[in-house]
NUTISE-648175 format. One record per residue: x, y, z of N, C-alpha, C in turn. Coordinates in steps of 0.05 Angstrom, whole numbers, plus 5000, padded with zeros to 4 digits. Example, Ala and Ser with C-alpha at 12.3 -4.5 7.8 and 13.67 -1.06 7.14 Angstrom:
% residues 2
526448865156524649105156526449345156 525749555142527349795143525850015157 
This chain:
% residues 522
580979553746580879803732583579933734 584480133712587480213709587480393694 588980633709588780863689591380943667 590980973643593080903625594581223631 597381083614599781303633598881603626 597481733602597381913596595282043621 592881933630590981983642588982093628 588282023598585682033591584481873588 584881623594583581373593583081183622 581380983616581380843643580080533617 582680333629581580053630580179863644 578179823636575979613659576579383647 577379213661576678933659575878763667 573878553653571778363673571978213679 572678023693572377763703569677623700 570177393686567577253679567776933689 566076813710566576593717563676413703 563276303691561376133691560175973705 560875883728560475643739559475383726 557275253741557374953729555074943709 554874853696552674853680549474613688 547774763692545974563702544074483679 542374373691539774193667537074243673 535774173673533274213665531573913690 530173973706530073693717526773703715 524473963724522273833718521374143709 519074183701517374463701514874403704 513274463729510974513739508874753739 507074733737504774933744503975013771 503775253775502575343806500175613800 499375663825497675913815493975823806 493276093796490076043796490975913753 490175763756491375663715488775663696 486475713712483775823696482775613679 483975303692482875043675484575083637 486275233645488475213617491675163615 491674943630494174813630494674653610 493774673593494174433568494474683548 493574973550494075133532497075253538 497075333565499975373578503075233561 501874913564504774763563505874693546 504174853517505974833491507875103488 506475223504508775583509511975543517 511575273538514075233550516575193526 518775333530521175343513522975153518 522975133548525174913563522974573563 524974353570523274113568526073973592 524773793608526273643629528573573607 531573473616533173453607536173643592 533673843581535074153567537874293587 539174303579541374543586539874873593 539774983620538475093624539775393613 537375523597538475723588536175933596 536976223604535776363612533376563599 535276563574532976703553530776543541 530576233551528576103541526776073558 527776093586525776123601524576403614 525276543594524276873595522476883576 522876853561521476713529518676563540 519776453558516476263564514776413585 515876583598514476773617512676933600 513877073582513477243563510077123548 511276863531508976823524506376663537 506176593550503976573581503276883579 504577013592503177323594502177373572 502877383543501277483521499277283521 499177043525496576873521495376963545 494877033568493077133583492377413572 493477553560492977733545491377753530 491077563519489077443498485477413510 486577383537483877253545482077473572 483877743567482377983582484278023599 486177883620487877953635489378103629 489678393630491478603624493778583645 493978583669495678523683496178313702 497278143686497577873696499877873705 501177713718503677653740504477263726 506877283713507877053708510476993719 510676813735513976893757515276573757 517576503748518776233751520576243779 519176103794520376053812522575813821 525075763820527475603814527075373850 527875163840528675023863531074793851 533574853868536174803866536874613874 538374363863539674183867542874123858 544674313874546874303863548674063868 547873883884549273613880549273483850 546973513846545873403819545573613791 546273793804547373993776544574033768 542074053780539674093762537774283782 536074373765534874523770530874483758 528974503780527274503763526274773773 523074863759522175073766518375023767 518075243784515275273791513775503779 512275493745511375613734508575763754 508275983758505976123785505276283769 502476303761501076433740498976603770 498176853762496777073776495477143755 492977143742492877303723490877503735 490077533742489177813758486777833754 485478023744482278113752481978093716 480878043706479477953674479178213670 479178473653477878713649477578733619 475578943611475078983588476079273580 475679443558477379633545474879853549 474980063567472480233572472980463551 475580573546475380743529477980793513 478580843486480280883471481681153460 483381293468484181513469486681643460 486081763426488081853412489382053413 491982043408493782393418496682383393 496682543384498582633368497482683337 494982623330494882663301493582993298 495683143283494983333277493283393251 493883223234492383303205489983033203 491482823214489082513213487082523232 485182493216482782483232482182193248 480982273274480482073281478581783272 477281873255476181593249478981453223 479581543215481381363204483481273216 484181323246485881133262483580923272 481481053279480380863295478980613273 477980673251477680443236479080193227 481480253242484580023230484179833256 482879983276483279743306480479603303 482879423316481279203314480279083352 480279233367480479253397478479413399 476379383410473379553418473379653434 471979833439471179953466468379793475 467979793510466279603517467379313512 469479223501469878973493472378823515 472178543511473578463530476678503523 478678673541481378613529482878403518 483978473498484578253482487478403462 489978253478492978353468493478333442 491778043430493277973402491378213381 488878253387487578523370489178743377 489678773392491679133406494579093384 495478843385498278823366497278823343 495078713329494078693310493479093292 491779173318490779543301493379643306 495279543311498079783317499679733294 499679413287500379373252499879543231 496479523229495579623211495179923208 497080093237496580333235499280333223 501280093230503980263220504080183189 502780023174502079943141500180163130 499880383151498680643128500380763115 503180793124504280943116504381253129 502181263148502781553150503581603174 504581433197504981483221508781313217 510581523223513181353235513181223261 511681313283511481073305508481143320 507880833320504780823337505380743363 505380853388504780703416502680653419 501580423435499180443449499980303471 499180483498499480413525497280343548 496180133567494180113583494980263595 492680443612492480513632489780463647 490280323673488480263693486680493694 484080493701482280653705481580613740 482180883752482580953779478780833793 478680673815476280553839475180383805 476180283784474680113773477179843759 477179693781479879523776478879233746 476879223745475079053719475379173689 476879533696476379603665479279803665 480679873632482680003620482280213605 484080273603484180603580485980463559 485380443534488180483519489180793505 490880873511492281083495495181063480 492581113454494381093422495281383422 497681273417499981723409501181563381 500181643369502081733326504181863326 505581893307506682073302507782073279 505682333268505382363243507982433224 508682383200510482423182508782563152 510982743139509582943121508782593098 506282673092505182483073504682583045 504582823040503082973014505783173008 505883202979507583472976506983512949 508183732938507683902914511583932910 511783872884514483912878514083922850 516584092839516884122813520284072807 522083962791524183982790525783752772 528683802781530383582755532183482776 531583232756534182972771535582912761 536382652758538282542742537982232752 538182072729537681662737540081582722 540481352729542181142721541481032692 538181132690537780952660536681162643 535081372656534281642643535181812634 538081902661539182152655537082412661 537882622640536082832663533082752659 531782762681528682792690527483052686 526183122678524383342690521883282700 521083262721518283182751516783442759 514783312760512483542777510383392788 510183352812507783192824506383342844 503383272849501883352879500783002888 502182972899501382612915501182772937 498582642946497382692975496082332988 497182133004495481993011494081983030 494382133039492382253062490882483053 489782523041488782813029487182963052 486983103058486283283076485383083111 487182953110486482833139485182563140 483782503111481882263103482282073100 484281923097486281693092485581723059 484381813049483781813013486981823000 487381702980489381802965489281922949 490282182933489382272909492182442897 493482392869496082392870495282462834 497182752824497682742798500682772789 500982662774504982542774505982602734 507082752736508082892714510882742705 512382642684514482592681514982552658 517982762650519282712629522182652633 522182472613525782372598526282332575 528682262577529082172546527981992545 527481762558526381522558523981472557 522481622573519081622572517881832580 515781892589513782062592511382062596 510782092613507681972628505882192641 504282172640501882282655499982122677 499082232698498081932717496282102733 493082072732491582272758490782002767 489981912798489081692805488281912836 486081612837484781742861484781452874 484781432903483581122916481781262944 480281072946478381182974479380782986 480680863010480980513020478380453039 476580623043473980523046472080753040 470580603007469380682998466580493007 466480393028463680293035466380223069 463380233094464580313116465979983123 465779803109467279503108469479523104 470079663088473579693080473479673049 471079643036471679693003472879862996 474979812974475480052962475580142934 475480302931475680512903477080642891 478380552863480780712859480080742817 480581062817480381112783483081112775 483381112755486381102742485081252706 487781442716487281672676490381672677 491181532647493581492647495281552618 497481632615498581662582501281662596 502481342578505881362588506681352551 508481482544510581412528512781302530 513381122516516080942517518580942494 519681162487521681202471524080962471 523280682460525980472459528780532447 528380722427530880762424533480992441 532081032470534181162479534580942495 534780702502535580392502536880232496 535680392464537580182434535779842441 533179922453531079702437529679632414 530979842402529979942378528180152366 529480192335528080522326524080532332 523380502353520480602356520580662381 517280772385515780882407513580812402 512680732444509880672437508080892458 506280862459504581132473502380862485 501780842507499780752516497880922534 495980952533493281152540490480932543 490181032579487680882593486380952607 484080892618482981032639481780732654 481180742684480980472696478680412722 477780292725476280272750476880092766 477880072787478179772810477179812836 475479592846475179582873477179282887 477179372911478379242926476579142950 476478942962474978752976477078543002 476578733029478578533047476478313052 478578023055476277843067478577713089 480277733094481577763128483278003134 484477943153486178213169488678313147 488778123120492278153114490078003081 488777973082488777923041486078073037 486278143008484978312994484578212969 482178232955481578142927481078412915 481778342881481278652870479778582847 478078732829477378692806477079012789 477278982773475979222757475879222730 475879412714476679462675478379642676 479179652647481579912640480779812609 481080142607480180132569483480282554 483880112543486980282532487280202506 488480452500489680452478492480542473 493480402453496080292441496680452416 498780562419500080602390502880612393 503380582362505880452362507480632336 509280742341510080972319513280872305 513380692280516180672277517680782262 520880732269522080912258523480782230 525980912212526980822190529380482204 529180472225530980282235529280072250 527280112254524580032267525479632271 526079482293526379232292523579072270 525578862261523278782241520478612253 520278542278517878392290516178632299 517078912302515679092307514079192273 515779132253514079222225512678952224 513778692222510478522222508478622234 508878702255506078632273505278942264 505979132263504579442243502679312221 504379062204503778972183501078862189 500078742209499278632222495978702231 496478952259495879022265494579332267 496079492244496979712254498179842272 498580122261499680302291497680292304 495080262306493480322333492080112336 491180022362490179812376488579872402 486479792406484679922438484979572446 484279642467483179312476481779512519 480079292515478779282544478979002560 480779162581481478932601479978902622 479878632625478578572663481478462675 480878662701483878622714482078432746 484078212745483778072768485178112791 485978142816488778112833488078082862 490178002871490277902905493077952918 491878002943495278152959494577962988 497277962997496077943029499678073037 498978303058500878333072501178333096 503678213114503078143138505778153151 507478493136509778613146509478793166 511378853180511178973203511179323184 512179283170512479633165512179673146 510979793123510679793090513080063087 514180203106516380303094519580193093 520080103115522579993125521279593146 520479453131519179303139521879063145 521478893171523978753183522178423185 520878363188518778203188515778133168 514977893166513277903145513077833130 510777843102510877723076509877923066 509178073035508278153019507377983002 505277902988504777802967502777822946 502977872920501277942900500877822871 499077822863497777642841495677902823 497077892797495477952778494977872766 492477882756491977762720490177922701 490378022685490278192662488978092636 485778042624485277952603482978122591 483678122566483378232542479678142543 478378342537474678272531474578222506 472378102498471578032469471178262455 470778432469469878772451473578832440 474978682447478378892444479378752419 480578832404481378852376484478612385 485578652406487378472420486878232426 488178002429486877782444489477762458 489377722491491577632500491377712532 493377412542492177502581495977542590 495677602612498777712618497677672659 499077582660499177582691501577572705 501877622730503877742750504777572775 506877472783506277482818508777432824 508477582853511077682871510577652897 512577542912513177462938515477602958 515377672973517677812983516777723013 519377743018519477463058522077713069 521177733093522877893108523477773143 525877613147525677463166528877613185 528277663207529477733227531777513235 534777583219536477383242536977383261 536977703264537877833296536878123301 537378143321536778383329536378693311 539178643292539378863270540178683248 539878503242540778343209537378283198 536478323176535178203168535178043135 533777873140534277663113531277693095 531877903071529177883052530177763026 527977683017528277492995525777582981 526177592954524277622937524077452909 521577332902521177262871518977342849 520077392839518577462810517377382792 515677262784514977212757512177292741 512877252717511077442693510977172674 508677232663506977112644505477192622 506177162595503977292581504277092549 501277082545501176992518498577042500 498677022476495477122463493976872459 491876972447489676742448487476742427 485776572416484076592393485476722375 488376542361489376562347491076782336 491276972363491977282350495077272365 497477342364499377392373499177542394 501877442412501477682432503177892434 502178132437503578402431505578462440 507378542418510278622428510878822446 509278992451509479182475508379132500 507078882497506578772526508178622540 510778542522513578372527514378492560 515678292571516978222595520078342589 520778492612524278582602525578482633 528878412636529578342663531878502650 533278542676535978732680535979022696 537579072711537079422721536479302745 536679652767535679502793533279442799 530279432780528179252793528379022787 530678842780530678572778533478542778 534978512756537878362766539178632768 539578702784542978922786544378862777 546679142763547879092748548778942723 546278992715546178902680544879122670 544879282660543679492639541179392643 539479742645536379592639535579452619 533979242621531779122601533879002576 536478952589537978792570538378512568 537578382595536978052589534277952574 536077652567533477592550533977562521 532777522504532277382478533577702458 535577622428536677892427535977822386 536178112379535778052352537978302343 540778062323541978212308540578352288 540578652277539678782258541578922244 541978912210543379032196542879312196 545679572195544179712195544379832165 543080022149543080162127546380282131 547980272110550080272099552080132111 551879932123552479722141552979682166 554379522180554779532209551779352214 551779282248549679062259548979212286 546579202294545979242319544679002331 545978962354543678772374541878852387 539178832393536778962393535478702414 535478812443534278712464531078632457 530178362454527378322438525278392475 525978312494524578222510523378002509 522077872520519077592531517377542531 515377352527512977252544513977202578 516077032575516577022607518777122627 518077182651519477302663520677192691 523177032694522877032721525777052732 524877182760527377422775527177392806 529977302817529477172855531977342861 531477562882532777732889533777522922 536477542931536377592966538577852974 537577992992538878123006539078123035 541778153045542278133077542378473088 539478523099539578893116541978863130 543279073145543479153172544279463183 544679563195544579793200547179933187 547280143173549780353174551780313187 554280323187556080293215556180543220 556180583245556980843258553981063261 551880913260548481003254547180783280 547980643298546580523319544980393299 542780393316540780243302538280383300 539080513280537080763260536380663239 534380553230532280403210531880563184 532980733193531480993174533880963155 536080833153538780823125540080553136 540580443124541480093122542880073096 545879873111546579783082546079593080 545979453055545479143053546778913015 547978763032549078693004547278452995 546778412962545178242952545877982943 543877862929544677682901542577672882 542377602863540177672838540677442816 538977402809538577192791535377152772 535877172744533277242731534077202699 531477142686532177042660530277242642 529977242617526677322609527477112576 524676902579525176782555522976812533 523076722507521576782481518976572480 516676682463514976482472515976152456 515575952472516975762459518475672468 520675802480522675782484521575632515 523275432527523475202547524575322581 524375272601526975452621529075202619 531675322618533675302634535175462648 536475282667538875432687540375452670 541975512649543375592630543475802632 540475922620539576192618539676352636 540176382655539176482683542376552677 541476902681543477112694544077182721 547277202735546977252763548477512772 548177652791549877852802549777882824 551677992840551478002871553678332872 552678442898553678692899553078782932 554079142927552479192958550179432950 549779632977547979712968546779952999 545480122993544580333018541380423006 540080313022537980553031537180643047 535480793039534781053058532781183060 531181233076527881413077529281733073 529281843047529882103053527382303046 527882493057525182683050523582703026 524982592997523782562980521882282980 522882122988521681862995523381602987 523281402992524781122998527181122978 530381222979532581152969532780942967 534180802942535780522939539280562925 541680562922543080542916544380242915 545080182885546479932889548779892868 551479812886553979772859554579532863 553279332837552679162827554878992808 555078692805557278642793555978422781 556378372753555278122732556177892739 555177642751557577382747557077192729 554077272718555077072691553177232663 555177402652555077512623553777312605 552177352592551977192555552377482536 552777292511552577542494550777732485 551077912482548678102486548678342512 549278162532548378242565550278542563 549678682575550378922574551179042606 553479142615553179232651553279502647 551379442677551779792683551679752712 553979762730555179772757553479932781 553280152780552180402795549180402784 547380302804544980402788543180522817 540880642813539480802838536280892818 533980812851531680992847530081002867 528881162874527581212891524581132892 523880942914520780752910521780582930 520280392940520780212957520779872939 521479712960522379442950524279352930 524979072923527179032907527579192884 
């Protein structure tokens, strides 16, 4: 150590010797092993021969203790005990398992929820009272408390219960984050420009885990109306229940998809059905109706199908779908899968004929400590049927940040030159039947933010096509961009910022560098 000439500093320096490097010579069992040594010895990390490394045989302590965990031993004792051969540079060890007295879970005891009621924490665990302890259920309800959304951190801690050494306490502490708000006001987007918003989203509605949310929005671009309600157990199994009353408008020509607008208006019923810890089946109807309003510039596949069809169209759908999620966090998730499947078809009562389905994958895999590697894919599907075309406003669009960054929204994809009245040409983004879009991004923390979860930068790559019906895939087609990027949990809810760069243009393709919205995922 050395103190620099000024005397506000001091230099430490370390000396680091390694010594010899040893091996691996045997690993044994000792201790009471409860006739499960054959479950034990696939835990082991190290194997005779191995270069002995320390974090692998911590790693193996580790998981022995969670598998006795498994099996009611709350405090079990896992200790590698070393015996040294430094002639021979090796080392083996004496695995000594204690697992202690078997106990069960006598009582479960919640602290911190101020507005959540307790039965909706306690319906997520999966760890009983009266029941034999069991670690992988305790990791299991602490998941599913942090995939509500409404808690930023769940502990749950044993505590021994005093003259009764056979039985535990667990105590769960939440800690709750604002879930519901009322706002009225103006923004500004990358593809909208000014907003005007007014919402009351509550998913916790008065303490109930219920969701119930009415969401107001105008732009130049669209305009929607949305009341939805969900009950996530509308029967005490976990069914659930969700209405949907809906009216979005879609103004294409502040796009330049062309001179129309369409208005879609529905109302919906779905239940949801868990049949394990992490998948869910859904079914329901939605009755909607379609209109379609064109203008003196109106693209010409939009006046066939008027020709066609008319401006107005109902159709009644049966909606199919399936999820399974099995991320560590549905807000800032580091670990895990997401995955979802829709499918969408038209009833014999609907003036429409045509099915359209969905599915998306997203993988969130831990390199290190603070890097994580998510990957996402996309794809869309849609075509008509019993001879009727399929609707141009049901078309697939790629570009913008929910699919490729940095390409103008909804500008990849199939394009139609149009003359205009007293001349000149416009190219007019047609959209798809199909859609497909493979995001990766590398997380890691802010510099100069430790390791605060709550804002991460992370740079991407993107790649996505949208093709015509008919039309074949190639890698040809396929648009790419790579960029960087920040989000952020801010009080309004999940930031994304991304400045985005095109690397392979066609004609048509349109950039837009800087794009941002607030929502979670790619």
């Amino acid at each position: 150590m050395s103190i620099s000439p000024d005397k506000e500093g001091v230099e430490i320096t370390i000396d680091v010797n390694e010594g010899e490097q040893y091996r691996v010579s045997a690993i044994r069992f000792g201790g009471e092993l409860l006739g499960r040594q054959a479950e034990f010895e696939p835990l082991v990390q190290l194997a005779p021969g191995d270069v002995f490394s320390g974090g692998k045989l911590t790693d193996t302590t580790r998981r022995i203790t969670e598998k006795l965990g498994t099996l009611g031993y709350a405090f079990a004792n896992v200790n590698a005990v070393p015996q040294i051969d430094r002639e021979k540079r090796e080392v083996s060890f004496d695995i000594l398992i204690d697992p202690g007295r078997r106990v069960y879970v006598r009582r479960i005891d919640i602290a911190g929820n101020v507005r959540t009621r307790d039965e909706v924490i306690r319906r997520e665990f999966r760890q009983y009272e009266d029941a034999w302890y069991d670690s992988d259920k305790i990791r299991l309800s602490r998941e599913r408390l942090e995939r509500l959304g409404y808690f930023t951190e769940v502990k749950i801690e044993n505590r021994p219960v005093a003259d009764a050494p056979d039985q535990v306490d667990l105590s769960v502490v939440v800690t709750e984050q604002p879930t519901g708000n009322i706002s009225l006001g103006i923004g500004f987007s990358s593809t909208d420009k000014v907003i005007l918003s007014g919402s009351i989203v509550q998913p916790n509605f008065l303490g109930t885990g219920k969701s119930v949310a009415l969401q107001l929005n105008t732009s130049r671009l669209s305009r929607s109306v949305v009341l939805s309600q969900t009950d996530p157990y509308f029967t005490p199994e976990g069914v659930s229940r969700s209405f949907d009353l809906y009216t979005r408008t879609f103004n294409a020509a502040e796009l330049n998809l062309g001179d129309y607008r369409t208005r879609a208006s529905g109302v919906g019923l779905r239940f949801g059905v868990p049949y394990t810890e992490y998948d869910r089946v859904s079914f329901g109807m939605t009755y909607e109706r379609n209109d379609v309003d064109l203008g003196p510039l109106a693209p010409q596949r939009y006046v066939d199908f008027v020709d066609d069809f008319g401006t107005s169209s109902t159709a009644l759908l049966g909606v199919l779908g399936w999820s399974r999620d099995s991320r560590d966090s549905a807000l800032n998730p580091t670990r895990g899968r997401l995955q979802s499947a829709a499918l969408e078809v038209t009833l014999p009562a609907a003036e429409l004929r045509y099915w359209r389905t969905t599915y998306r994958h997203q993988w969130y895999y831990p390199m290190t400590r603070d890097l994580t590697l998510a990957l996402n894919g996309d794809l869309g599907f849609g075509r008509g049927f019993g001879g009727m075309e399929y609707p141009l406003f049901k078309n697939f669009y790629a570009g913008g940040i929910g699919s490729v960054r940095g390409y103008y929204p909804s500008s990849i994809g199939p394009h139609e030159i149009e003359t205009l009245p007293g001349g000149g040409t416009r190219d007019v983004p047609l959209g798809g039947v199909t859609r497909i879009v493979g995001n990766a991004e590398m997380l890691f923390p802010l510099p100069g933010t430790g390791r605060d979860r709550t804002i991460r930068t992370f740079v991407f790559f993107d790649a996505g096509t949208v093709l015509a019906e008919g039309e074949s895939f190639s890698a040809s087609a396929l648009r790419y961009s790579a960029g960087v990027g920040l989000t952020w949990l801010s009080p309004i809810g999940p930031l994304k910022l991304s400045l985005g760069y095109p690397i392979r243009k066609q004609e048509g393709d349109r950039s837009q560098r800087f794009q941002f919205q607030i929502g979670t995922g790619f």
